[in-house]
N, C-alpha and C positions, 0 to 999 in steps of 0.2 A: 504494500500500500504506500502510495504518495505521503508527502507532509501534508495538503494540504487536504489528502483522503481522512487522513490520521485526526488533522483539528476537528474536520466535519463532526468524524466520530462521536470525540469528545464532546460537542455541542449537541449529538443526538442525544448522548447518553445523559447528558445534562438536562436534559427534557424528558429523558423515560423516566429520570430518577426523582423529577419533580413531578412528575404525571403519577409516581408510584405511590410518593408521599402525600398529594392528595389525596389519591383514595383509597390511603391507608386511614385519615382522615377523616372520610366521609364512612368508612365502618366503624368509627364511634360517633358518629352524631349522624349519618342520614337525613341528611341538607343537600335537598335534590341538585342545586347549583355546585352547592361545592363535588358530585357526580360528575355533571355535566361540564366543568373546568378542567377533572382530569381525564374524560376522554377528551374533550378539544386537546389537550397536551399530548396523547399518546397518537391522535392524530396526526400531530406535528414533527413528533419524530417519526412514527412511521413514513411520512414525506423523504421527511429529511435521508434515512435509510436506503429510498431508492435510486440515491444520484451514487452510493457506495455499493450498490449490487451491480448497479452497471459498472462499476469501475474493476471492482474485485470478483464479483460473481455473489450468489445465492449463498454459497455454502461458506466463503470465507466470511462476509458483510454480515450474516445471520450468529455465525458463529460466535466471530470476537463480541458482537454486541450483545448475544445474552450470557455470556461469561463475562462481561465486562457490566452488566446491568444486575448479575448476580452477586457480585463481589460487591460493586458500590450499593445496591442496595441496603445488602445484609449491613454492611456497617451503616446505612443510615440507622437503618432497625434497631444497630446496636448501642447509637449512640443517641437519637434522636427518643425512640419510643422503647428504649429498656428491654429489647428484646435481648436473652440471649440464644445462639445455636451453640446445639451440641458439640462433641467432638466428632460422632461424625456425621455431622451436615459440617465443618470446618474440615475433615478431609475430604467432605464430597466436593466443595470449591476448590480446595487445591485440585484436586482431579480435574476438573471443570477448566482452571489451569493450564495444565499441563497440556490438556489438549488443543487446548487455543495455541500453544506455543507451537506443540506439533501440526495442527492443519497450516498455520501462517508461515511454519519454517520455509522461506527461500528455498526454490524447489532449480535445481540444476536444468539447463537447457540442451536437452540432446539435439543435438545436429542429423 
C-alpha cells in the first residue's frame, strides 16, 4: 500500500472507531439519533474503504481494516467504557495480527 493508501486508512478507521463508539452509546440509552449518527459514520467509512479496495484489492483493504478496527476498538473498550478482554480474546488479536502482517507481506515479482 501507498502512503497516501496508508493515511486514507487511518482516516477510515478513524470513522469506524467513532461510528463504533457511538453505538456502543446508543446501547445504553436508545436515542434513536444518536443510532442514526452512527450508521451515517459507518457509512462514511464504508465510502471511504472503496477508493482502498480499488487500490489494494478486497482481500488486503478488508483485511488490514478489521484487524486494525479490532485492535483500536478493543482498546477504546478498554479505556473508554471499562471493558476488559480476556487473555484469550488478547491472543485472538495478536493472531488477528499476525495475519495482517502475513497477507500484506511484500509479495516477490516472478518474471
Amino acid at each position: 500500500m501507498s502512503a497516501g493508501s496508508l493515511l486514507w486508512l487511518g482516516g477510515a478507521m478513524v470513522v469506524f472507531v467513532l461510528a463504533n463508539a457511538v453505538l456502543r452509546t446508543y446501547a445504553a440509552s436508545s436515542h434513536l439519533p444518536t443510532l442514526l449518527g452512527a450508521l451515517a459514520l459507518f457509512c462514511v467509512g464504508n465510502v471511504m474503504m472503496v477508493r482502498l479496495m480499488r487500490e489494494g484489492g478486497l482481500a488486503l483493504a478488508i483485511s488490514i481494516s478489521s484487524v486494525a478496527q479490532l485492535v483500536l476498538i478493543s482498546i477504546l473498550a478498554f479505556t473508554w467504557f471499562g471493558e476488559r478482554p480476556s487473555g484469550l480474546q488478547l491472543a485472538g488479536m495478536a493472531l488477528g495480527v499476525v495475519a495482517v502482517v502475513l497477507i500484506a507481506w511484500p509479495q516477490e515479482v516472478r518474471a
